[in-house]
C-alpha positions in Angstrom: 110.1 206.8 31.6 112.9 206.0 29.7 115.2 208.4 27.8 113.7 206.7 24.1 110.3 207.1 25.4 110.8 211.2 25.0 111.2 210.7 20.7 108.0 208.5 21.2 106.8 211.0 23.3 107.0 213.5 21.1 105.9 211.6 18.0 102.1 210.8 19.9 101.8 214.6 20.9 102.8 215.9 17.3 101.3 213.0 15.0 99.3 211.3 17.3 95.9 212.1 15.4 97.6 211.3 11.6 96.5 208.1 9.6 99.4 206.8 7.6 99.7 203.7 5.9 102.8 201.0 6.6 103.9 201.6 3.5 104.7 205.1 4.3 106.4 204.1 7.7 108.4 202.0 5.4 109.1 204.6 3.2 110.1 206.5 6.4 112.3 204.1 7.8 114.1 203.8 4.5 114.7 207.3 4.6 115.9 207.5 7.8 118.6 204.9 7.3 119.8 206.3 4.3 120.6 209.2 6.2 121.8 207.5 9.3 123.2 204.1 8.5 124.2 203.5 12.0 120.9 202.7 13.0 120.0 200.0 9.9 120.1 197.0 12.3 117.9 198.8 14.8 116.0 200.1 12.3 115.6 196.4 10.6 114.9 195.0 13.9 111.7 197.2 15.1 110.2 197.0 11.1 111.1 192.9 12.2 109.1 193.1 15.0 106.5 195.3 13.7 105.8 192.9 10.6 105.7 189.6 12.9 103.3 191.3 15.8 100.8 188.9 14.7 102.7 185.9 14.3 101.9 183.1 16.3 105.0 181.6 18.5 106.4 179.0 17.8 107.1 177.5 21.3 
């Protein structure tokens, strides 16, 4: 396991049963870099990912 996996972790035993929507996570997220703008460009990179999970490649 690595040392991030302990946040996610955490966040499956404590919220694991919750239904949100995306547009809360979004909400979230903004939240969170408001607070800590040292982690925008991580931050941008997994909502990135997270929007594009169904996108096709384009090899």
């Amino acid at each position: 396991m690595y040392f991030t996996d302990r946040g996610i972790e955490e966040l499956e035993s404590r919220r694991g049963e919750e239904e949100v929507t995306l547009g809360w996570v979004a909400e979230q997220l903004r939240t969170f870099v408001d607070l800590n703008p040292d982690f925008e460009v991580p931050v941008e990179r997994l909502a990135t990912w997270l929007a594009r999970l169904d996108d096709e490649d384009d090899d």
